[in-house]
C-alpha positions in Angstrom: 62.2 28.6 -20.4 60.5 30.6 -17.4 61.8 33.6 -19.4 60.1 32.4 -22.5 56.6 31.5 -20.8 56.6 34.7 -19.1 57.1 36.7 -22.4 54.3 34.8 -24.1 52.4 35.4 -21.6 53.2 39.2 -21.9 52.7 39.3 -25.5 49.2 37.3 -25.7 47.9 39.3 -23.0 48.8 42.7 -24.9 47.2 41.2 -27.9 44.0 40.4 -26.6 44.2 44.0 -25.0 44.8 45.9 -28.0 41.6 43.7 -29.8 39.1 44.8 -27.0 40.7 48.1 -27.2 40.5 49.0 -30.7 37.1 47.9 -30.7 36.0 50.2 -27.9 38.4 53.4 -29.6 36.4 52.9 -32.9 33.1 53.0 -30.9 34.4 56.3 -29.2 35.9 58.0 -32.3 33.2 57.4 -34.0 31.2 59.5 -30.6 33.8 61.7 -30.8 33.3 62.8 -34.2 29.7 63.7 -34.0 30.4 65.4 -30.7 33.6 67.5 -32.1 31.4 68.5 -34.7 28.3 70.1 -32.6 31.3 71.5 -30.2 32.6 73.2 -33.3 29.7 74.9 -34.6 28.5 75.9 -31.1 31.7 77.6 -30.6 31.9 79.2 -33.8 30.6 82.6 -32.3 32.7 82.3 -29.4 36.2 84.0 -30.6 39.5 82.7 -31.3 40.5 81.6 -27.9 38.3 78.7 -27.7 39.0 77.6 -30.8 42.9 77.4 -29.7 42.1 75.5 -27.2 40.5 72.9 -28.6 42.8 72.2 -31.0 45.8 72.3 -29.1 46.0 68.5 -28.5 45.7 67.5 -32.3 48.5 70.1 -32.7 50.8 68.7 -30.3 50.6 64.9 -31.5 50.5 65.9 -35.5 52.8 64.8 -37.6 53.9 60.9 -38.9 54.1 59.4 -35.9 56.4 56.0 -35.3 55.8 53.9 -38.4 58.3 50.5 -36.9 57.6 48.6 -40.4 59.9 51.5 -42.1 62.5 50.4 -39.4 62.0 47.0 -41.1 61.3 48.2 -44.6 65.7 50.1 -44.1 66.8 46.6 -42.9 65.3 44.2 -46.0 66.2 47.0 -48.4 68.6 49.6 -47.1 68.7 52.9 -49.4 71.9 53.7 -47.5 74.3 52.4 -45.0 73.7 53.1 -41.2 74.8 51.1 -37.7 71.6 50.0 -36.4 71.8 49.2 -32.8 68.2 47.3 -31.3 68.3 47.3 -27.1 65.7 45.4 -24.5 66.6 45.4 -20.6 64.4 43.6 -18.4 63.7 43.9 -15.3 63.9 40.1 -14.5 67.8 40.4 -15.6 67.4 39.2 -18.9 66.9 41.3 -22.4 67.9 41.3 -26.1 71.0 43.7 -27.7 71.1 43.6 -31.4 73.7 45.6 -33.5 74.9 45.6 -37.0 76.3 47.8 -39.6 73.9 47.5 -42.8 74.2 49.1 -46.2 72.8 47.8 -49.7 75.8 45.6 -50.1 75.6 43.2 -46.4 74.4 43.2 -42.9 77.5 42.5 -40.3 76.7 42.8 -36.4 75.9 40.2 -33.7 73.0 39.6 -31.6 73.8 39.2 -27.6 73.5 35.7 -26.3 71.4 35.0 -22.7 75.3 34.0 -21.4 76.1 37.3 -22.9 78.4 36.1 -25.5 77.9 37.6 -29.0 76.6 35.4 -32.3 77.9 37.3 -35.4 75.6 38.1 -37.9 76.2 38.1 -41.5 74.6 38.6 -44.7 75.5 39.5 -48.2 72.3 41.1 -50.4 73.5 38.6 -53.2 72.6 35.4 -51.4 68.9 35.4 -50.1 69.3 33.1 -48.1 72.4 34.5 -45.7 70.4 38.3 -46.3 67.3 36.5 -44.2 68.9 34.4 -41.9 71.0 38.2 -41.0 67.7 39.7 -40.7 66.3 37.6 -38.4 69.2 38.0 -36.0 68.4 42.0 -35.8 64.9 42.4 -36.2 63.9 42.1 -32.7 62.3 45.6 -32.4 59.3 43.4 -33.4 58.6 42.9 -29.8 57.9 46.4 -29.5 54.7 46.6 -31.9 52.2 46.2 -29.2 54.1 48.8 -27.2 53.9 51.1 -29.5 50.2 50.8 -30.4 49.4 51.8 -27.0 50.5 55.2 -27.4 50.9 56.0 -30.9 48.6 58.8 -32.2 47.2 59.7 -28.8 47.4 62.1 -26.3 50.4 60.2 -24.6 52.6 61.8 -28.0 53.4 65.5 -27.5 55.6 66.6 -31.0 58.0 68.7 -29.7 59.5 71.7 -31.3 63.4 70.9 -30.9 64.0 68.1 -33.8 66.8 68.8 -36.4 69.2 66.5 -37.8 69.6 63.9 -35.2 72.0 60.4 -36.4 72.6 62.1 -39.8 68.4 62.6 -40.2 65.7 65.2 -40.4 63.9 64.5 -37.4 60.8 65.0 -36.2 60.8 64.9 -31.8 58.2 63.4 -29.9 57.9 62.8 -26.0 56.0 60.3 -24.9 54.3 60.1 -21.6 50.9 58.0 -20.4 50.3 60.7 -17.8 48.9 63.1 -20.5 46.0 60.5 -21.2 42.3 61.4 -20.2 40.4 59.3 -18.5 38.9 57.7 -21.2 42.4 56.7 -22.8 43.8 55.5 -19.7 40.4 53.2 -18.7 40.5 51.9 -22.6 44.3 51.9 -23.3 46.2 51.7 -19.6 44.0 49.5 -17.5 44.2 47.0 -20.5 47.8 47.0 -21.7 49.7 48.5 -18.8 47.6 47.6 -16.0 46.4 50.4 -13.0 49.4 52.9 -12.4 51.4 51.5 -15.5 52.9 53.6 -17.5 55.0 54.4 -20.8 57.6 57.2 -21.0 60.4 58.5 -23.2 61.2 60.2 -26.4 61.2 59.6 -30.3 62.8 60.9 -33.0 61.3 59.9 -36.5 61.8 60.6 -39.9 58.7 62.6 -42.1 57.9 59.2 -42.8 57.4 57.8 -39.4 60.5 56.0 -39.1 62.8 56.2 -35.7 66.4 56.9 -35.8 66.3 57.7 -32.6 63.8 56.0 -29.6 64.0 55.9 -25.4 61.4 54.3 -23.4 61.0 53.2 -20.3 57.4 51.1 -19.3 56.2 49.8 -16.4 52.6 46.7 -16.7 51.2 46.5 -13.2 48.9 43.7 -12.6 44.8 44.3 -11.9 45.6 45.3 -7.8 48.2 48.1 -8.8 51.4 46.0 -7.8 54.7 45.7 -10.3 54.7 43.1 -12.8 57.4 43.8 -15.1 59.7 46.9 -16.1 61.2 47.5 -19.3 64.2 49.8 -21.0 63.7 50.0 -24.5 66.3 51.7 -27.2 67.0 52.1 -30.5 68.6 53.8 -33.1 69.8 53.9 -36.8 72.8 56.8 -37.1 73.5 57.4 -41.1 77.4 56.6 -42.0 
């Protein structure tokens, strides 16, 4: 139960964050915009190093970025068979370990019990209602939504030049690390998700449409006076069979 509370209380807080801090990115974008545009024609006449520079960062986060509903979109309709494996470690002891061998045919895995016993899971496309209740034993990447949002399609996402099949997919690499953020991003989208000194890093690996075969983070949420609040291990992956 302490668990539970504690996990809700995660979650509502990183919702109410990411409201407040949308809001305040679409008011800066929107800045940002007008500004990038005066900075562009000022530095028209100013030669082709400048103009590198400045678009260096848009350069090194291009790209898809980490689309989770296609994770979701291969489990309730896979278009081929893969071993999807779904990992959570806290740092309170407990987490969440989902695995399961999907194709268009059934789901077959387990999902790891607090006790750490394993509950199968099973699910045959031809009956709904065994294909949902499987679903609903693997789809606890769900928990990582908010997560995500704090870094996707920022400066925390570097694309990286060394992707290549990766788990039987064309990837696309990312590396992931809140230390690249400005100060803006970090007073907007640190202070209010991961708390002073927090941080998110690790790597991705994503298909061209966004979705990740391959994913390693570690975060750390630090309450308002800078001390630890929780730490997390994230993983997952889908490998093609």
């Amino acid at each position: 139960m302490e668990h539970h509370r504690k996990c809700s209380q995660l979650n509502r807080a990183k919702a109410a964050s990411l409201g407040v801090m949308l809001a305040c990115l679409a008011t800066i974008l929107a800045c940002n915009t007008s500004s990038s545009s005066r900075s562009h024609e000022t530095a028209v006449g100013k030669g082709s190093t400048n103009q590198r520079t400045r678009e260096a960062p848009s350069q090194s986060s291009s790209g898809p970025g980490i689309d989770l509903n296609c994770v979701f979109d291969h489990l309730q309709n896979p278009p081929e068979s893969f071993h999807y494996v779904y990992k959570k470690a806290d740092s309170d002891g407990s987490g969440v370990h989902q695995e399961a061998d999907v194709s268009p045919q059934a789901i077959d895995g387990f999902r790891a019990q607090p006790d750490g016993s394993q509950q199968p899971v099973h699910g045959v496309r031809s009956d709904a209602q065994s294909w949902q209740a499987a679903l609903a034993g693997i789809t606890g990447i769900s928990g990582m939504s908010s997560t995500v949002a704090t870094f996707n399609h920022n400066s925390a996402m570097k694309r990286e030049t060394d992707g290549g099949q990766v788990n039987g997919y064309e990837t696309i690499h990312y590396s992931i690390d809140t230390a690249r953020w400005d100060a803006t991003e970090r007073q907007l989208l640190g202070n209010f998700a991961l708390g002073p000194g927090g941080f998110d890093k690790g790597d991705v690996w994503v298909t061209a449409k966004g979705c990740p075969v391959k994913f390693v983070l570690d975060e750390e949420m630090h309450k308002k006076d800078g001390s630890l609040l929780d730490k997390i291990h994230y993983e997952e992956s889908m490998v093609r069979k």
